[in-house]
MIDO-553828 format. One record per residue (C-alpha): residue in one letter; x, y, z. Coordinates in steps of 0.2 Angstrom, whole numbers, padded with zeros to 4 digits, always signed. Layout:
aXYZ
...
END
This chain:
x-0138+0108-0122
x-0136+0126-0112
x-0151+0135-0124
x-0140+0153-0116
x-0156+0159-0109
x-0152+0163-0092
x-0160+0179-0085
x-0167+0182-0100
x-0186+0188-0100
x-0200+0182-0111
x-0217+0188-0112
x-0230+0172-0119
x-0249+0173-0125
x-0261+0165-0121
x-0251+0152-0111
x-0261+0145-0095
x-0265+0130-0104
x-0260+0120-0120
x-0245+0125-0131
x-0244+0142-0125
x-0242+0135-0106
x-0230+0120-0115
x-0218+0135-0121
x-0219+0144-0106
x-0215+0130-0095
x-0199+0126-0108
x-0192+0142-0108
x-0194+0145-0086
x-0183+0128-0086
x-0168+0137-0094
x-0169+0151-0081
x-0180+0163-0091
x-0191+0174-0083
x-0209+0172-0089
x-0224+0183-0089
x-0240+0173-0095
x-0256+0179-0102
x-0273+0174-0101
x-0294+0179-0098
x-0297+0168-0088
x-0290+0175-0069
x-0291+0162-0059
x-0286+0150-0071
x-0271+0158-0076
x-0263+0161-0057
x-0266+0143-0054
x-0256+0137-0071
x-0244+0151-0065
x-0241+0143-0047
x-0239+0124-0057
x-0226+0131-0067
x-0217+0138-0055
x-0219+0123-0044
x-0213+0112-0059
x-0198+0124-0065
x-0192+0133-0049
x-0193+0148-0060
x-0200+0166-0059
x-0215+0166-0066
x-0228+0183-0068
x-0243+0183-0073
x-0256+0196-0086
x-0273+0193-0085
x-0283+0199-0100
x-0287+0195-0119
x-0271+0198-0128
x-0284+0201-0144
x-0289+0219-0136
x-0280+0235-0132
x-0281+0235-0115
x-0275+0214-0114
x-0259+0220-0121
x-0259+0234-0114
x-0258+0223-0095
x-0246+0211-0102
x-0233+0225-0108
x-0237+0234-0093
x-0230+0217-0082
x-0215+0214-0097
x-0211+0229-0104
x-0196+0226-0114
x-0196+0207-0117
x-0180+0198-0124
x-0192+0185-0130
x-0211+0187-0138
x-0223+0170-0141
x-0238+0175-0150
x-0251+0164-0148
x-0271+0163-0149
x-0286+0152-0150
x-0289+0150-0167
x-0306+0155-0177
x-0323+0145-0180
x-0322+0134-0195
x-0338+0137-0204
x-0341+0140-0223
x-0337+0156-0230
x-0355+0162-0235
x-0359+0162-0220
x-0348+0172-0214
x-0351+0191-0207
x-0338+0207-0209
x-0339+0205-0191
x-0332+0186-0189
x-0317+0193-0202
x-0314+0205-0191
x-0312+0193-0177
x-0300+0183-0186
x-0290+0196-0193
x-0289+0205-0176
x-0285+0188-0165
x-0272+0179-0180
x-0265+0192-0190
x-0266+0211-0182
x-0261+0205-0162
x-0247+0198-0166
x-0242+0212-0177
x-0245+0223-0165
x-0236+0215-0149
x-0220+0215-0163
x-0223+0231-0167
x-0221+0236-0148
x-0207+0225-0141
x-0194+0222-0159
x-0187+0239-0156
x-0181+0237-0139
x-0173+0220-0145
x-0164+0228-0159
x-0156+0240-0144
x-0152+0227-0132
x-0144+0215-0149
x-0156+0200-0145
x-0173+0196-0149
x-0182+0180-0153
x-0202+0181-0156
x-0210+0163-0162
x-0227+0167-0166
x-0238+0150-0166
x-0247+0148-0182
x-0257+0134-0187
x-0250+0118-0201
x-0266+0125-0211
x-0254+0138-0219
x-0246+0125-0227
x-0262+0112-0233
x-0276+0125-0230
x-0291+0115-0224
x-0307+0118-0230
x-0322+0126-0217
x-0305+0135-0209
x-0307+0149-0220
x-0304+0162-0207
x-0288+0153-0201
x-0281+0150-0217
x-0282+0167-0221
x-0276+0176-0205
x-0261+0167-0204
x-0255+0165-0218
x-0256+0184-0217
x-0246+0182-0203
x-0234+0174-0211
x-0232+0185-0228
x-0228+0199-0215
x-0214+0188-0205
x-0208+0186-0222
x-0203+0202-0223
x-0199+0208-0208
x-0189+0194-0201
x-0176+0198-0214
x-0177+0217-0210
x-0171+0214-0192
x-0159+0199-0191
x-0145+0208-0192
x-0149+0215-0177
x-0149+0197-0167
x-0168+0200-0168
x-0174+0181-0174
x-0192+0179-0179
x-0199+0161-0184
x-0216+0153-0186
x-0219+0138-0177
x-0235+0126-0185
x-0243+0115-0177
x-0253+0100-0183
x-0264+0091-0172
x-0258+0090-0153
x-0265+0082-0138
x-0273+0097-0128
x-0291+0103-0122
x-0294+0113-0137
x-0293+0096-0149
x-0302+0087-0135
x-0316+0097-0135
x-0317+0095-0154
x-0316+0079-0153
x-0331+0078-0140
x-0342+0090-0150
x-0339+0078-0165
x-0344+0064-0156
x-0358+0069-0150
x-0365+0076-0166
x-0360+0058-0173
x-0366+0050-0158
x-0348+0041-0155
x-0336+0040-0140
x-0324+0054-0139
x-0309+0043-0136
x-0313+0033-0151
x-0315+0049-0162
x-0297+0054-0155
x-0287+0038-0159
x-0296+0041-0177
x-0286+0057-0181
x-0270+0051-0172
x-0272+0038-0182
x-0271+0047-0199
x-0255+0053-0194
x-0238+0047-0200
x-0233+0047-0185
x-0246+0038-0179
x-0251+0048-0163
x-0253+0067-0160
x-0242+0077-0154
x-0235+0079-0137
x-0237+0100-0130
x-0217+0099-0122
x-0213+0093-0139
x-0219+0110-0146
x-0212+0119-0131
x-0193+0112-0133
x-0194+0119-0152
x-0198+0133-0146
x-0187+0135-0133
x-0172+0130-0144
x-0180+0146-0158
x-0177+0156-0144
x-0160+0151-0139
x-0142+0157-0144
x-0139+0143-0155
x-0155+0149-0167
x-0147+0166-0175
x-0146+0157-0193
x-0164+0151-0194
x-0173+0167-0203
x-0190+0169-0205
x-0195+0149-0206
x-0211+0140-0204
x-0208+0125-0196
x-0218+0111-0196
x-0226+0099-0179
x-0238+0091-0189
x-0232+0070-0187
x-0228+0070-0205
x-0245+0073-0212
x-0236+0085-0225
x-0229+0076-0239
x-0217+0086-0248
x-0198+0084-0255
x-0194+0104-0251
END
C-alpha cells in the first residue's frame, strides 16, 4: 500500500533507539524526511547514519532532551514546520505515591503530559495552513488498565489523552489528524533493562524473567518495535483522515474488552 507520504517531513522524539527509532525508520521507508531527537549525541548520529543506511532516506538529526525548552527549541529549529509530529518519552519511575515529591510530579507532568502539548502547540497551526497534519503521540496501554506503582504515568498520560480528546476534533477538518498510539510490553532496551533490574533483585536469569511476561500475553510473546512503527506510519498516511482522536491499543491482547 502507497502510505502518500512522499516528500513529506516528520519531526520524531526521542527516536535513536526503541519505538521512537521503529517509527522513525517506518516513516523514512515511504520517502518521508525525518529529523530524530535524542540526549544522547553520539548515540543518536550513529542511529541516524543506520537509518539511513537501512532506508536510503534523508535523515536529520536534534540532539537534546525534548522535556526542556532548549531540546525543543533544537529540534524545531532542524524541522521547523513539520507535516508530521511523533511525541514520544521515556516514561516515569514506578514507585508508590507516598513517596512521591512535588518535584517527581513535576517531572512527569512536564515529560508525559506538558512536552507534547507544547511541541502540538508549536507545529498544528502550520498543519492547518498547509491542509495536512498527523501527530501520533506514544502513550503507554496503562491509560487503559492503570497499573499500580505507575502512578506518575497513569496520570500524565491519561492527561494527555483528555487533551487529545478535545483537540483532535477541533482540528480535523483541517486534514490535521491526531491519534494515540498505546503500547503494551515491546521487546526493547527499556523493558530489557527492567527485566534485568528484576532479576537481579530476585536473584533470577534476565532471559527467564523476559519469556515470563511474554508469556502472560495473549499473544504469547511481546511485541515487535516495526510492528508499532508500521501503525504509525499507516496514522500518518493519506489513508488515516477518518480515524479521530483514538487510542489504539499494541498490547498482545492483554486488554479484555467487548468495546
Amino acid at each position: 500500500m502507497d502510505l502518500g507520504l512522499q516528500s513529506r517531513t516528520a519531526l520524531v522524539c526521542a527516536a535513536s533507539a526503541g519505538l521512537g527509532r521503529a517509527c522513525a525508520q517506518a516513516l523514512a521507508q515511504e520517502g518521508v524526511e525525518v529529523t530524530i531527537t535524542g540526549r544522547n549525541r553520539e548515540r543518536l548520529e550513529a542511529a541516524a547514519a543506520e537509518l539511513r543506511q537501512i532506508t536510503g532516506g534523508r535523515i536529520r538529526t536534534a540532539a537534546g532532551d525534548i522535556t526542556t525548552p532548549e531540546g525543543r527549541a533544537a529540534a524545531l529549529a532542524a524541522c521547523p514546520n513539520p507535516d508530521i509530529l511523533v511525541n514520544n518519552a521515556g516514561g516515569p519511575p514506578p514507585g508508590d505515591f507516598r513517596e512521591f515529591t512535588d518535584a517527581d510530579w513535576q517531572a512527569a507532568l512536564n515529560a508525559n503530559l506538558l512536552t507534547p502539548i507544547a511541541l502540538i502547540k508549536a507545529t498544528v497551526d502550520g498543519m492547518i495552513a498547509r491542509k495536512f497534519g498527523r501527530i501520533v503521540n506514544i502513550t503507554s496501554a496503562a491509560v487503559k488498565t492503570p497499573m499500580a506503582g505507575l502512578v506518575l504515568s497513569n496520570t500524565a498520560r491519561t492527561g494527555l489523552t483528555g487533551f487529545v480528546a478535545g483537540v483532535a476534533r477541533e482540528v480535523a477538518r483541517h486534514n490535521v489528524i491526531i491519534n494515540n498510539l498505546l503500547p503494551g510490553p515491546f521487546d526493547t532496551a527499556r523493558v530489557r533493562a527492567a527485566a534485568l533490574a528484576e532479576a537481579k533483585a530476585k536473584g533470577k536469569d534476565v532471559e527467564e524473567l523476559v519469556r515470563e511476561r511474554a508469556a502472560r500475553s495473549p499473544a504469547g510473546r511481546l511485541g515487535r518495535p516495526e510492528e508499532l512503527g508500521a501503525m504509525c506510519a499507516y496514522l500518518c498516511s493519506v489513508h488515516a483522515g477518518y480515524i479521530v482522536g483514538q487510542n489504539i491499543l499494541l498490547d498482545g491482547g492483554a486488554f479484555n474488552s467487548t468495546m
